[in-house]
C-alpha distance (Angstrom), angle and dihedral (degrees) to the residues before:
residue distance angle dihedral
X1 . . .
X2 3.78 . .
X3 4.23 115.6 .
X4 3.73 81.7 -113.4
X5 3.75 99.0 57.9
X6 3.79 93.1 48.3
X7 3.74 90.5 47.2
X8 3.78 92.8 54.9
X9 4.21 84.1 47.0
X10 3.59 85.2 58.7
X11 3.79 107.2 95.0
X12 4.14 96.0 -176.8
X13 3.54 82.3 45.9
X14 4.02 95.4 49.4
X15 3.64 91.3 47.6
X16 3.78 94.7 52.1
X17 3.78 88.0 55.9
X18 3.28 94.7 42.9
X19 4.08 90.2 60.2
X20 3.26 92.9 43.3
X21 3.51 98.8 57.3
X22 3.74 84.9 45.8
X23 3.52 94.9 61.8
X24 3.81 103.1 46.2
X25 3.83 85.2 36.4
X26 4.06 84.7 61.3
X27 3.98 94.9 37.0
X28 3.43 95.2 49.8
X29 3.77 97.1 53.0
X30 4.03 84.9 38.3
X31 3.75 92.7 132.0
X32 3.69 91.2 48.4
X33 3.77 91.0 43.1
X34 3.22 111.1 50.5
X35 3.40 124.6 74.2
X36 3.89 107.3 -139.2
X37 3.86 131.8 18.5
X38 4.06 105.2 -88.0
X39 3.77 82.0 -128.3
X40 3.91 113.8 60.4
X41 3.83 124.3 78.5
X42 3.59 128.0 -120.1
X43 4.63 104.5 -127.9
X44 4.35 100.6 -111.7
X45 4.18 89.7 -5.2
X46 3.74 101.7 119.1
X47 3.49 109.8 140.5
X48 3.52 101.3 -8.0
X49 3.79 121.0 170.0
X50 4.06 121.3 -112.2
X51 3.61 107.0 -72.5
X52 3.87 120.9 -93.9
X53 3.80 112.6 -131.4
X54 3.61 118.9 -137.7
X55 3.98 130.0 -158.8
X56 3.70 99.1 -179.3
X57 3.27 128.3 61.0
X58 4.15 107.2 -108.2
X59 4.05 91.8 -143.1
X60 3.30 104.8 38.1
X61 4.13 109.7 27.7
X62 4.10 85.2 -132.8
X63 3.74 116.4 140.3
X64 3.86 109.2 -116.9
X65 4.23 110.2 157.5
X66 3.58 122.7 -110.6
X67 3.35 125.1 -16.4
X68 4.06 149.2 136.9
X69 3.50 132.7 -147.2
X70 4.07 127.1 -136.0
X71 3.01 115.7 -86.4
X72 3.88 135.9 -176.8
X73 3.59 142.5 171.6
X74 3.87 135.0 -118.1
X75 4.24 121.9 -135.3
X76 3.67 115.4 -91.9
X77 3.81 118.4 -75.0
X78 3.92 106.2 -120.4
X79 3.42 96.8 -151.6
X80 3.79 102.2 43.8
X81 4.21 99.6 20.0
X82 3.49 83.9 -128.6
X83 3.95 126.8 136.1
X84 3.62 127.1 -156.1
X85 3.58 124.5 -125.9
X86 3.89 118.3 -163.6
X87 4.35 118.8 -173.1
X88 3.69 109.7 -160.2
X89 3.67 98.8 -138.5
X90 4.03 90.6 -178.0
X91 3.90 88.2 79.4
X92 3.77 116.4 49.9
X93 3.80 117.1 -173.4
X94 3.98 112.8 -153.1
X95 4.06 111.5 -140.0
X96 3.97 108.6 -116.2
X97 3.89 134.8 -178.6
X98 3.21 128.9 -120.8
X99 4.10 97.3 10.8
X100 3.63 138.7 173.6
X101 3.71 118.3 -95.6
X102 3.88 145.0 122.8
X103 4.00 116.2 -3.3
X104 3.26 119.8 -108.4
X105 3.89 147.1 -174.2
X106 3.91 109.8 -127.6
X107 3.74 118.5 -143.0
X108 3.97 88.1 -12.1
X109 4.38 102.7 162.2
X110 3.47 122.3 -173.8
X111 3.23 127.2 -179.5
X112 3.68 133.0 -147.0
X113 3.96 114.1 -136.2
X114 3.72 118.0 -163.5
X115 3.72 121.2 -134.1
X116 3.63 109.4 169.9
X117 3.77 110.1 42.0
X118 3.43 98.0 -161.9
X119 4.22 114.7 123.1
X120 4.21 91.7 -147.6
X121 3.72 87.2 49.9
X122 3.84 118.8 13.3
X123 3.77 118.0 171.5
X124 3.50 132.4 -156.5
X125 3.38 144.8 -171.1
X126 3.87 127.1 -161.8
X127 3.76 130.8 -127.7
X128 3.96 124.2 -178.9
X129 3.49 111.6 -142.3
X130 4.00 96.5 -178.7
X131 3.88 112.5 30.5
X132 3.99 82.7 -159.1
X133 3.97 134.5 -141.4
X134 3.64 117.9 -72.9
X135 3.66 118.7 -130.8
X136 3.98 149.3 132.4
X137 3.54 106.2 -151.6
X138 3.59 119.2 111.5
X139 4.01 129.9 -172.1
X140 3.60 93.5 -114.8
X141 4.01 149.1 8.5
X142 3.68 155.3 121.1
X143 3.67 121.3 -71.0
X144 3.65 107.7 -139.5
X145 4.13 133.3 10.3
X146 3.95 96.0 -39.3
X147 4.14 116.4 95.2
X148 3.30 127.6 -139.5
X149 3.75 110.9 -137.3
X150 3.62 111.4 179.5
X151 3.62 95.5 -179.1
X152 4.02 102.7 18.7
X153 3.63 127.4 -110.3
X154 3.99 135.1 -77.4
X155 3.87 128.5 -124.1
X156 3.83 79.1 -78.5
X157 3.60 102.3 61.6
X158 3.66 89.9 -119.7
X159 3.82 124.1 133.9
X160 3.57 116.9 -93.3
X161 3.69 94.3 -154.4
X162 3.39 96.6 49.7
X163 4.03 93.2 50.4
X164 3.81 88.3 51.8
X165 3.54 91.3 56.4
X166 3.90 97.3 45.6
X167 3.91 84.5 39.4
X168 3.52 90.4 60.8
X169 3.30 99.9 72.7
X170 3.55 98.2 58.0
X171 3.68 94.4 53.3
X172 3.93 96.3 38.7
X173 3.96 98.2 52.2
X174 4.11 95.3 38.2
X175 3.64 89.6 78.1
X176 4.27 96.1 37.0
X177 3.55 81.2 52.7
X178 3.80 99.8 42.5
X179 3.87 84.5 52.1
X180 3.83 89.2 47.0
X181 4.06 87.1 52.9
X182 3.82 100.6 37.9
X183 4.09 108.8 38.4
X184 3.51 98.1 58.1
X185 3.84 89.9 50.1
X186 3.87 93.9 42.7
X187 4.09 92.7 52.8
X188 3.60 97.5 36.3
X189 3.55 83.7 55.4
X190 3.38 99.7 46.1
X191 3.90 96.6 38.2
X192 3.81 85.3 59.2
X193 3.72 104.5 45.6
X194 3.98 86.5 47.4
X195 3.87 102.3 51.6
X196 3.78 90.6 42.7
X197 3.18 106.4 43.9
X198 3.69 127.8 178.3
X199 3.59 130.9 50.7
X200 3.76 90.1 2.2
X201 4.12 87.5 43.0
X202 4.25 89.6 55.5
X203 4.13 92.9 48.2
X204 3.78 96.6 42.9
X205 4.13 89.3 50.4
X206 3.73 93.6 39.1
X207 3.83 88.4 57.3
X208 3.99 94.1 49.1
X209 4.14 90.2 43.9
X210 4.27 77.0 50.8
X211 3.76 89.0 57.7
X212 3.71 96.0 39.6
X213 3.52 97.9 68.0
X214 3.60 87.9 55.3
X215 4.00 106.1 112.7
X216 3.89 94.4 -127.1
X217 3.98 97.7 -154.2
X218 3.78 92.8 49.8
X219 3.64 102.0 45.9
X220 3.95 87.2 51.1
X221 4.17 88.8 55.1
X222 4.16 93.5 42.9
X223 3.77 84.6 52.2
X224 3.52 108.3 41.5
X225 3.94 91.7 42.2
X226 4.14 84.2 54.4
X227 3.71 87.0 62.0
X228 3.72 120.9 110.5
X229 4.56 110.8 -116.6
X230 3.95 91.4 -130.2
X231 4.25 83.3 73.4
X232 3.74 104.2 114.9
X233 3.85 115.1 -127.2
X234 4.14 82.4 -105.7
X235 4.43 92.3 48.9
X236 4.00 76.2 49.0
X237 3.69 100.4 52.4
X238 3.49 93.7 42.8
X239 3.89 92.8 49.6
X240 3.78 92.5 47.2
X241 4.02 92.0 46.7
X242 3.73 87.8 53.1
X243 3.63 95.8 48.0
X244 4.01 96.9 42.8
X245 3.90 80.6 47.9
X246 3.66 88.8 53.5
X247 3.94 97.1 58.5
X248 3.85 98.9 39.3
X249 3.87 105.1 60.8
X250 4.04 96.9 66.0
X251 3.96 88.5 71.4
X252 3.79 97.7 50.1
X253 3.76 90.4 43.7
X254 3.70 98.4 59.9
X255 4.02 87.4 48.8
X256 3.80 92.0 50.1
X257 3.72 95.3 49.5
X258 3.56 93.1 49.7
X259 3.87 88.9 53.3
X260 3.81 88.2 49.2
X261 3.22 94.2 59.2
X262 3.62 92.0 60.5
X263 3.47 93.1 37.8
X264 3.99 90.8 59.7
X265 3.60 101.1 72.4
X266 3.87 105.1 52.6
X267 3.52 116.7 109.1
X268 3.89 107.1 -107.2
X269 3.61 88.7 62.3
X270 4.10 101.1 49.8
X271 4.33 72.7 47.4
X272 3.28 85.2 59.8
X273 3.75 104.4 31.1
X274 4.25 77.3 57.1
X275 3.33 102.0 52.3
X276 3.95 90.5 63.0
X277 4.00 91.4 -99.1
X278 3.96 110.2 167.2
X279 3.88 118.0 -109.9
X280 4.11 93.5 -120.2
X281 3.62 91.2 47.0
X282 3.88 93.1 55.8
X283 3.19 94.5 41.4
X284 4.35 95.7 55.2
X285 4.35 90.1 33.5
X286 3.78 103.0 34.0
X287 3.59 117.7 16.9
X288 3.54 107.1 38.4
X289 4.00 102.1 44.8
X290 3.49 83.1 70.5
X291 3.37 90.4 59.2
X292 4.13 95.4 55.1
X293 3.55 92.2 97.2
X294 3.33 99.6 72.8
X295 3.34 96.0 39.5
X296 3.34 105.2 57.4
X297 3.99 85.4 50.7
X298 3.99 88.5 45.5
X299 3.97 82.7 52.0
X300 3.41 100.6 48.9
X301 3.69 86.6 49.2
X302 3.86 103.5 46.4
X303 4.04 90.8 50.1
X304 3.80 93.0 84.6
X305 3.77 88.3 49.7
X306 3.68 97.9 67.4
X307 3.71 90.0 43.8
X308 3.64 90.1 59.0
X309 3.72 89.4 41.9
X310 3.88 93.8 60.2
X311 3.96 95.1 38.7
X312 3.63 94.0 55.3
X313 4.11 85.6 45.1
X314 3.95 86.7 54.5
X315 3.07 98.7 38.4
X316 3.77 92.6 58.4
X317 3.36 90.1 38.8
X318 3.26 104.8 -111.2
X319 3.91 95.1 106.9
X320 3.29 138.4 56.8
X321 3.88 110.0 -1.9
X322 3.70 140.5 -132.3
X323 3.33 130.5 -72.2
X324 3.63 85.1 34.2
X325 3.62 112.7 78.5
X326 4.17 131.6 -131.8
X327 3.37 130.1 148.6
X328 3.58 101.4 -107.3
X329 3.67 92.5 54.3
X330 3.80 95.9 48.1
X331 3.86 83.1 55.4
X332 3.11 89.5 56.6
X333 4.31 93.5 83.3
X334 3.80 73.5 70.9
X335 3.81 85.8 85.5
X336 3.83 92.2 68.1
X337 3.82 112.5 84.7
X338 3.81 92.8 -155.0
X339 4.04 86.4 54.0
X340 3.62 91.6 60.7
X341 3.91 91.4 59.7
X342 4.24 105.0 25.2
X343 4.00 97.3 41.6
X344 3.75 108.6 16.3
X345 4.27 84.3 157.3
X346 4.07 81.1 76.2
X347 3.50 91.8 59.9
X348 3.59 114.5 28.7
X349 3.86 103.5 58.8
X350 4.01 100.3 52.7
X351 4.13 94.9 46.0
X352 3.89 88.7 44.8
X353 3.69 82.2 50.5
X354 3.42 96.0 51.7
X355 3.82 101.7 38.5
X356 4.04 85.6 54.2
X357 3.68 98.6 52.3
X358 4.24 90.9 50.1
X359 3.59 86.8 48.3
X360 4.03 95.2 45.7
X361 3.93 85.1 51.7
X362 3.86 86.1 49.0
X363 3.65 95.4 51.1
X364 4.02 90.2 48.3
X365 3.49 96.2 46.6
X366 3.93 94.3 41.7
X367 4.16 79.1 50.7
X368 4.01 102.0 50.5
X369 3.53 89.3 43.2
X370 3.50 95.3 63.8
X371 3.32 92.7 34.7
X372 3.52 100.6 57.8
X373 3.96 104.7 38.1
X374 3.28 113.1 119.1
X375 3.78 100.0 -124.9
X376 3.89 91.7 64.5
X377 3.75 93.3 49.9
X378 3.37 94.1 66.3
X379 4.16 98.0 52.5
């Protein structure tokens, strides 16, 4: 049985993959998907609740599809806290796909390129990679005044739903990205201070025992609260990426040299070692291929830790900043006691969010590694 037939046995394992591709399905498409741009605010819809959808008309009784009415909300009531909220049931809005609304820029990237590496005073400059595809559909909406709020709205008035989505791709790419950063680092590392050995072999692991010690969590909040506010939420996630990166190679290097130096002595690479083959080059073709299963299980694996990473950065505010949405910052209402219990929708939907993508990650990772050890290959 190949690794890929017992992965796709692997129901826990399925699912996980099945989320995943879910959520950077969703993220990807998130100017197509969401409904309103995670910007603009709704006139009198602070901290509405999700939406209720309606089938019959509320005047007449008549059967008329989908639809929701507008609906705004009144200031608070000093003497009773309260705040009206007042539906306008004289204008129903019918629920549509694919319907016109805010322009957007499909799969537009740009990338933020630092020039001055210098934490009071960073400067960047910005390149776009992917001009994008201009369009105004989106996948769903109201037709007419009413909004459709799937998830309510924030002290903003914006749409929660459509922040999660936009969010999402924030927290979903820091950790591909961190991986991206980190891996090659860690096994290039490692590859080199195995095959060597020696005096090179004791300075290499000295410096990743050096960068072990280093509390991970605390070195990302003395950093990131050393960073100047005029950082863009972009200049921020780049920063952060490079300094999550920073503390997460030392582990995989230690594991990769002590592969290497297993590795080392098979045959094909004294063949190659013969034949006049340089060290570098058997190091990157030979010796570290045969380290890829454990790294794509390590991967799989350290993902979800740079997710928590930034959402515990936003959340304390050290992260990505308002207006620009994540889902560690929109957690971050979480902090308000009377949130919990007036507006749970502003809490709920970004920790589920986050709890299922470390799981999904989980679930792969607990998947490929049984998958791909070497005992099971052979039944």
């Amino acid at each position: 049985m190949t690794w890929r037939q017992k992965l796709q046995r692997n129901p826990l394992a399925r699912f996980g993959a099945i989320i995943l591709i879910l959520f950077y399905l969703t993220v990807l498409l998130g100017d197509f998907v969401a409904p309103y741009d995670p910007y603009d605010s709704q006139p009198n819809g602070s901290l509405l609740p999700p939406t209720q959808v309606y089938w019959r008309n509320q005047e007449t009784g008549r059967w008329i599809g989908p639809h929701v009415y507008p609906t705004t909300q009144g200031p608070v009531d000093l003497e009773t806290g309260d705040r009206e909220v007042t539906v306008d049931y004289g204008q129903p809005s019918p629920l549509r796909l694919f319907v016109k609304g805010a322009d957007y820029k499909a799969f537009k990237l740009v990338l933020p390129l630092p020039t001055q590496f210098s934490l009071s005073e960073p400067k960047f400059e910005e390149m776009e990679l992917i001009p994008g595809i201009p369009g105004n559909r989106h996948l769903f909406g109201a037709v007419g005044p009413g909004k459709l709020n799937l998830l309510g709205t924030d002290e903003q008035a914006r749409d929660q739903f459509s922040r999660l989505v936009y969010g999402g791709r924030v927290s979903l790419s820091i950790g591909l990205v961190g991986i991206i950063i980190s891996f090659p680092m860690g096994m290039l590392v490692g590859g080199i201070s195995g095959y060597f050995g020696g005096i090179i072999d004791a300075v290499l692991m000295r410096l990743v025992e050096v960068l072990m010690t280093i509390p991970g969590i605390y070195l990302l909040v003395a950093l990131a609260a050393v960073l100047p506010p005029s950082l863009t939420s972009a200049q921020r996630f780049l920063l952060i990426v490079l300094i999550t990166s920073f503390v997460r190679w030392a582990g995989l290097a230690r594991v990769i040299r002590g592969q290497v130096l297993s590795v080392k002595e098979r045959e094909f690479v004294q063949a190659t070692q013969a034949m006049g083959g340089r060290s570098l080059y058997i190091i990157i073709r030979h010796v570290l291929p045969q380290t890829a299963t454990y790294v794509i299980i390590s991967a799989t694996l350290a993902v979800p830790g740079f997710i928590v990473a930034e959402a515990v950065l936003s959340l304390i505010g050290l992260g990505i900043q308002q207006p620009d949405p994540s889902w560690g910052n929109m957690l971050s209402s979480a902090t308000n006691a009377s949130i919990l219990v007036l507006q749970p929708w502003l809490i709920w939907p970004p920790a589920f969010l986050i709890v299922s993508t470390v799981l999904a990650f989980n679930l792969l990772g607990d998947g490929l590694r049984d998958a791909l050890d070497p005992r099971s290959l052979k039944q």
